[in-house]
C-alpha positions as CSV (number, residue, x, y, z in Angstrom):
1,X,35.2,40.0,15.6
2,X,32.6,37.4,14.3
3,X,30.0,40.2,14.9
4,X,31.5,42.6,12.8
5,X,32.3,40.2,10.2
6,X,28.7,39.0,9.9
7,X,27.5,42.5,9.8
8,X,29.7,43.3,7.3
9,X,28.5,40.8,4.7
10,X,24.9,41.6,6.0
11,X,25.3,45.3,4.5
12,X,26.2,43.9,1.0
13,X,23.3,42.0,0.7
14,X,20.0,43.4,-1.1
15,X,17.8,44.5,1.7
16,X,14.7,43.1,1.4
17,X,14.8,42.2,-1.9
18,X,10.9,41.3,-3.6
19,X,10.7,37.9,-4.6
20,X,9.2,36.7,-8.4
21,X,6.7,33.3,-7.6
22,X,4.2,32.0,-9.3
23,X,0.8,30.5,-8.8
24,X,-1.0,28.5,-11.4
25,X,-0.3,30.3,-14.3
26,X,0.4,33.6,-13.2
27,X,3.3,35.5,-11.8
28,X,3.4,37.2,-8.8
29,X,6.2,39.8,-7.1
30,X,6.1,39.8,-3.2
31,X,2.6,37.5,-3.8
32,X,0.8,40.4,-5.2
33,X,-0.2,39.6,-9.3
34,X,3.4,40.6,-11.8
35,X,2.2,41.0,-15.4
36,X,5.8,39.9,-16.4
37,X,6.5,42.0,-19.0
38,X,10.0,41.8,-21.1
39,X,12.6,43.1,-23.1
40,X,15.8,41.9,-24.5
41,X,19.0,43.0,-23.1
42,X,21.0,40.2,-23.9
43,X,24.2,42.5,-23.6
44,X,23.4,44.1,-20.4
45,X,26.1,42.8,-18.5
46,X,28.9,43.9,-21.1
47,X,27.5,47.1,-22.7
48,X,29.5,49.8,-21.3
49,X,26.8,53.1,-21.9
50,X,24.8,50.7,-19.3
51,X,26.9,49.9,-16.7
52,X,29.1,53.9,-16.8
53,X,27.4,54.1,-13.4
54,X,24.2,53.2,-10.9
55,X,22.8,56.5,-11.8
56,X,22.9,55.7,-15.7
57,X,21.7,52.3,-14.9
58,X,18.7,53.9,-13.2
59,X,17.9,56.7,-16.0
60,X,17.5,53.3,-18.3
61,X,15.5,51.4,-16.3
62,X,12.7,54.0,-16.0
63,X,12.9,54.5,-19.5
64,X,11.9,51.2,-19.8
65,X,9.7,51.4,-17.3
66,X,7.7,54.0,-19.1
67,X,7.0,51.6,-22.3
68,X,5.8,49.0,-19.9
69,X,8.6,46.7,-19.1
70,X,9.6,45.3,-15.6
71,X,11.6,42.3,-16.9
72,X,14.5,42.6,-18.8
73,X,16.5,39.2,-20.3
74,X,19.9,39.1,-20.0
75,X,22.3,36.6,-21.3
76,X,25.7,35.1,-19.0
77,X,27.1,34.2,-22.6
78,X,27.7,36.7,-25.2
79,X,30.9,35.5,-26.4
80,X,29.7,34.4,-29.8
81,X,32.1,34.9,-32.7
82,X,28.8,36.2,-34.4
83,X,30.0,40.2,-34.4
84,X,27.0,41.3,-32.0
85,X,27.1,44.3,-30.2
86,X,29.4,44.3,-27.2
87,X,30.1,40.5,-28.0
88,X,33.6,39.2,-27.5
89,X,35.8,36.2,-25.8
90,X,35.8,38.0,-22.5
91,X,31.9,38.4,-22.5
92,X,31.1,35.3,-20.3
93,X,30.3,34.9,-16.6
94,X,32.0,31.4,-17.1
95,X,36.0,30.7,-17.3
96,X,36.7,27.5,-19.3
97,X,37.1,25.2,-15.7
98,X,33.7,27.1,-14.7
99,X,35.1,29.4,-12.0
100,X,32.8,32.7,-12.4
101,X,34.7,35.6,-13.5
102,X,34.5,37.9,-10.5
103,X,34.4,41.3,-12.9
104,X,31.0,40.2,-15.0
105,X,29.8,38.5,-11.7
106,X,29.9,41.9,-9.7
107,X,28.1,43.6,-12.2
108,X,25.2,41.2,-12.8
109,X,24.9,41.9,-9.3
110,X,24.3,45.5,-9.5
111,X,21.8,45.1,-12.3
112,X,20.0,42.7,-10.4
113,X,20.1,45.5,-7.0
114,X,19.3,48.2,-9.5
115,X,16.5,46.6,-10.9
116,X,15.1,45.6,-7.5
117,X,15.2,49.2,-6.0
118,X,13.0,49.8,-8.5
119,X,10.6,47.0,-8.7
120,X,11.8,45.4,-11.8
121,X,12.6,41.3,-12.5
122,X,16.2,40.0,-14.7
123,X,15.8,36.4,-16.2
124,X,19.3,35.6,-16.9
125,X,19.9,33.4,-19.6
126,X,22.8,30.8,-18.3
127,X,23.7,29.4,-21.3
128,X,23.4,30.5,-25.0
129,X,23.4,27.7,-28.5
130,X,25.3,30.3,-30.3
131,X,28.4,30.0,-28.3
132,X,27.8,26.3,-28.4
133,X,27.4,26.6,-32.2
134,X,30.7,28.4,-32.5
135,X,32.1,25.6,-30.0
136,X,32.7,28.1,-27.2
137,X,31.2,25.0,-24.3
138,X,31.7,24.3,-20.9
139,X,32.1,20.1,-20.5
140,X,30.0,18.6,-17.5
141,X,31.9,19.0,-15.0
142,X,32.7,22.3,-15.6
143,X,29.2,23.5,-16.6
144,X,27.6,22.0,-12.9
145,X,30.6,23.8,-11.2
146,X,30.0,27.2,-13.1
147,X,25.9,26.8,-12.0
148,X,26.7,26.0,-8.9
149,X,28.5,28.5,-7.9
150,X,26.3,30.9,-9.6
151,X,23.4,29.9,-8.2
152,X,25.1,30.0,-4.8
153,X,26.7,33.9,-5.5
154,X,22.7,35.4,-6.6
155,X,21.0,33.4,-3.2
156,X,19.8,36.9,-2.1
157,X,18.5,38.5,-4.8
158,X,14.7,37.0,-5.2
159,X,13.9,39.3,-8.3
160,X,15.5,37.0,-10.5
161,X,15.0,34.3,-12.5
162,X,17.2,31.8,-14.4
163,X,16.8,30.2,-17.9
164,X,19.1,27.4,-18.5
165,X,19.5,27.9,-22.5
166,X,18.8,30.5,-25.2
167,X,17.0,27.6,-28.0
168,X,18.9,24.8,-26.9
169,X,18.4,21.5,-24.5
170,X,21.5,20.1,-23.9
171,X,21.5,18.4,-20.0
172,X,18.6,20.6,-18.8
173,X,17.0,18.2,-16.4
174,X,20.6,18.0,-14.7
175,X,20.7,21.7,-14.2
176,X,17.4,22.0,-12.7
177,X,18.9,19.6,-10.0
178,X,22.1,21.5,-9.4
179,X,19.9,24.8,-9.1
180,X,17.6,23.2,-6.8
181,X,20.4,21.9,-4.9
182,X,21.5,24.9,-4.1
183,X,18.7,27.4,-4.2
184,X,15.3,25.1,-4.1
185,X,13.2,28.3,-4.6
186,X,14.4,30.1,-7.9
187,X,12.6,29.9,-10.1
188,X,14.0,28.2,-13.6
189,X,12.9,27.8,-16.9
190,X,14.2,27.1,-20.7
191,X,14.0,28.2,-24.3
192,X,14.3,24.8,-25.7
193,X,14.6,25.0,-29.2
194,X,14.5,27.2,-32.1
195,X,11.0,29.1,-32.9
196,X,8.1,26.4,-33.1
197,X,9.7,23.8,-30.2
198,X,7.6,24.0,-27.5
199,X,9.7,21.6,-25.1
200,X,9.5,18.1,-24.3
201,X,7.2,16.7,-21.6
202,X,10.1,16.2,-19.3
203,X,11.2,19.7,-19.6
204,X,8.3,21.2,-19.4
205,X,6.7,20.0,-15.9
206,X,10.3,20.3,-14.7
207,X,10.6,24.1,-15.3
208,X,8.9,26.9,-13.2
209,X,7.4,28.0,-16.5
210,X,7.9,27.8,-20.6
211,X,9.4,30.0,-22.6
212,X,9.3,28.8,-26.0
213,X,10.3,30.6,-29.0
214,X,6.7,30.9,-30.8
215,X,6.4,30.0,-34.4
216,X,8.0,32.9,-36.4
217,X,7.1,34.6,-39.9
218,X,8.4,31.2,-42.6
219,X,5.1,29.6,-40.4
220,X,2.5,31.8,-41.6
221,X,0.7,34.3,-39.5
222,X,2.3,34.3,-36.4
223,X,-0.3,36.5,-34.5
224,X,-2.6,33.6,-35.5
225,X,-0.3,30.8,-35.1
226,X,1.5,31.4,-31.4
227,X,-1.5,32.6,-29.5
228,X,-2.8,28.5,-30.2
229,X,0.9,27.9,-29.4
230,X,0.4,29.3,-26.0
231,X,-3.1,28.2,-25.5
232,X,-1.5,25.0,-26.1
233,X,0.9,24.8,-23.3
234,X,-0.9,26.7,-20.8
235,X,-3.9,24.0,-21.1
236,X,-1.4,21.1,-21.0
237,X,1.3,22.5,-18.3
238,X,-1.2,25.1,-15.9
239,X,2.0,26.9,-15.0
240,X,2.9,30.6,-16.6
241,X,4.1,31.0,-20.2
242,X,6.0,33.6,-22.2
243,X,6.3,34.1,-25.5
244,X,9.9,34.3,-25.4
245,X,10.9,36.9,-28.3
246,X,7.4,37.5,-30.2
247,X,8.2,36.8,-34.2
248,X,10.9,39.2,-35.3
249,X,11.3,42.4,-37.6
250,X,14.9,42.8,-39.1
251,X,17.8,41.1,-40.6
252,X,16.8,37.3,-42.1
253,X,19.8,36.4,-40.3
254,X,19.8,34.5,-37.0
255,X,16.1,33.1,-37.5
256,X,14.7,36.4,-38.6
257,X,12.2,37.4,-40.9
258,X,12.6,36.8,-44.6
259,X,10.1,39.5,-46.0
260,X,8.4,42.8,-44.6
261,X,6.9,42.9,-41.1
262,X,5.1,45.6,-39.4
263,X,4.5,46.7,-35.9
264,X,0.7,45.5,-35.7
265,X,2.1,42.2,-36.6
266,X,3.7,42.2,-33.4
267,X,1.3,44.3,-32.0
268,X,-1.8,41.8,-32.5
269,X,0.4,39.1,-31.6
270,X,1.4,40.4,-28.2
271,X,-2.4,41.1,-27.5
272,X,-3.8,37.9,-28.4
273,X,-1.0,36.6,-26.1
274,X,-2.2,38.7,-23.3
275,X,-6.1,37.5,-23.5
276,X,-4.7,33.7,-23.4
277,X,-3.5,34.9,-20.1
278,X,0.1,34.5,-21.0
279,X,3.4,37.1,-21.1
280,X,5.9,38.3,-23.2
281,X,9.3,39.4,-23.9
282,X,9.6,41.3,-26.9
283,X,12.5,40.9,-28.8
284,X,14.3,43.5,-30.7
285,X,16.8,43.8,-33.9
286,X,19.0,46.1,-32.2
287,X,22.5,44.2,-31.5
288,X,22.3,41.9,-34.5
289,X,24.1,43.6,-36.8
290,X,27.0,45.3,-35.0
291,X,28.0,49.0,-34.2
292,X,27.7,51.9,-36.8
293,X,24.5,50.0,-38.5
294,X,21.0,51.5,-38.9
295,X,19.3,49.1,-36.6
296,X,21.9,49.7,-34.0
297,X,21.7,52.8,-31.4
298,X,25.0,54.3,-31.0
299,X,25.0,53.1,-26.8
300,X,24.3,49.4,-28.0
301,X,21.0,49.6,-25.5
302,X,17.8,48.6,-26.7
303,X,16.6,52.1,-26.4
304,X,12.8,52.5,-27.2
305,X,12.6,55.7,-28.6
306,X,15.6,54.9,-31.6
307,X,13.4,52.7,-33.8
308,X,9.8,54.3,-34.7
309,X,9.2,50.4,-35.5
310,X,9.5,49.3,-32.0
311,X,8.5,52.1,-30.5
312,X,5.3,51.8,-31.8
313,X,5.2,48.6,-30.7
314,X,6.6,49.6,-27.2
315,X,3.7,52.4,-27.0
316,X,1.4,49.4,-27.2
317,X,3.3,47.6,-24.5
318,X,3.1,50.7,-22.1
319,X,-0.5,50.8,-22.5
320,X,-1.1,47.3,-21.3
321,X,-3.5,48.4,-18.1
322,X,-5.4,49.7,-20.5
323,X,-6.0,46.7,-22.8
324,X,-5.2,44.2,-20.7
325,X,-5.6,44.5,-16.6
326,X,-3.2,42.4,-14.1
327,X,-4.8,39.5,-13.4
């Protein structure tokens, strides 16, 4: 009976799963060079187009595939009181005492499978500052419990990786030692503050790599500023950085831009990233503003064909081989 029992929990494990590393300051997916290349998803777990089926999952991902992206960033929290797309009290891996919620859990899972089958990386944001900022917290104790047991659920899968906060540093240090506790070799990192805080020195050698939110548009010329941002941190730190959500096009709300932007803004800054020998994930404008809006597709996905803004910036992306070679 113990023989079929193991078996049985054997089969609903990823088989073979490929495993994100790094060495200096590159990635690397099953030790072969991973020019980490993201999007944000932050509603992936909750949008419901997404998640209709495996097969619908799967038509997305090689969409984005297509425009060059194997990583996508997905948040645990999206229970902001903000009126985001798909956002809502129930959106959260996390019940209030930190137990997982078993329905959110199981389908973070099959994203993560999905995007394995077909070669592609999840960072999963654990915990966002705009639930914290609308007081929607997990205490201590129930915050270790809830990343614990997290930690211990996604063991298998090796195509992930986990970023303890979305702009925020509350108790970092203390998660990194209940992750490596657990799970020694996942990689973690952190979005420590808002755009321009490039982490403490603590943080920073304590994460597997950065992802700071680069100086944005109120700082001047971002494709000039971040690049030295970057150059910055990789010089100091030798470990992999990403310019975690490349200064912004849309609504000045939420930290975005206050006058016009244009693709080769982004376009020039995600270039000069690339010859520092650093990574991206681009950020979009497509959940901000809620259903029924013009920045919003009608499936809530970050589709790259419904803005002719980012998809020109995503055309870029796709051709990255050709600009930019895996190191």
């Amino acid at each position: 009976k113990a023989g079929i029992i193991a078996l049985a929990m054997a089969a609903m494990l990823p088989a073979a799963a490929a495993e994100i590393g790094v060495s200096g300051t590159r990635f690397l997916l099953d030790g072969k060079p991973f020019p980490y290349t993201g999007i944000s998803f932050f509603n992936a777990i909750y949008n419901p187009a997404f998640n209709r089926s495996g097969e619908e999952r799967a038509k997305w991902l090689e969409k984005f595939q297509r425009y060059g992206i194997n990583v996508l960033r997905v948040w645990s929290q999206w229970d902001s009181k903000r009126g985001f797309v798909d956002a809502g009290p129930e959106c959260t891996l996390y019940h209030p005492d930190g137990r997982l919620r078993e329905a959110s859990l199981e389908r973070l899972k099959q994203i993560v499978a999905d995007a394995d089958r077909v070669g592609m990386v999840v960072e999963l944001v654990l915990f966002s500052q705009e639930s914290w900022r609308d007081q929607i917290r997990l205490g201590p104790a129930e915050s270790g419990r809830a990343i614990a047991a997290i930690t211990r659920e996604l063991r298998p899968w090796r195509n992930l990786t986990f970023q303890v906060w979305n702009e925020f540093s509350e108790r970092v240090l203390d998660h990194i030692k209940t992750i490596r506790a657990s799970d020694p070799k996942r990689l973690v990192t952190n979005s420590p503050g808002f755009a321009g805080v490039l982490g403490d020195q603590e943080q920073n050698r304590a994460v597997d790599y950065l992802t700071p939110h680069t100086s944005r548009q109120g700082s001047g010329k971002t494709w000039e500023i971040a690049p030295k941002e970057i150059e910055y941190l990789l010089a100091r730190f030798r470990k992999p950085v990403v310019d975690d959500e490349p200064a912004r096009n849309g609504t000045p709300n939420f930290g975005g831009p206050k006058e016009r932007t244009w693709p080769a803004d982004h376009i020039l800054q995600i270039y000069k990233v690339w010859q520092a020998g650093a990574y991206i994930n681009y950020h979009h404008d497509m959940f901000q503003t809620g259903y029924n809006t013009p920045a919003v597709p009608p499936s809530g996905i970050p589709d790259p064909e419904f803005s002719p803004y980012h998809r020109a910036v995503l055309e870029f992306i796709a051709l990255r081989e050709r600009y930019m070679p895996a190191r």
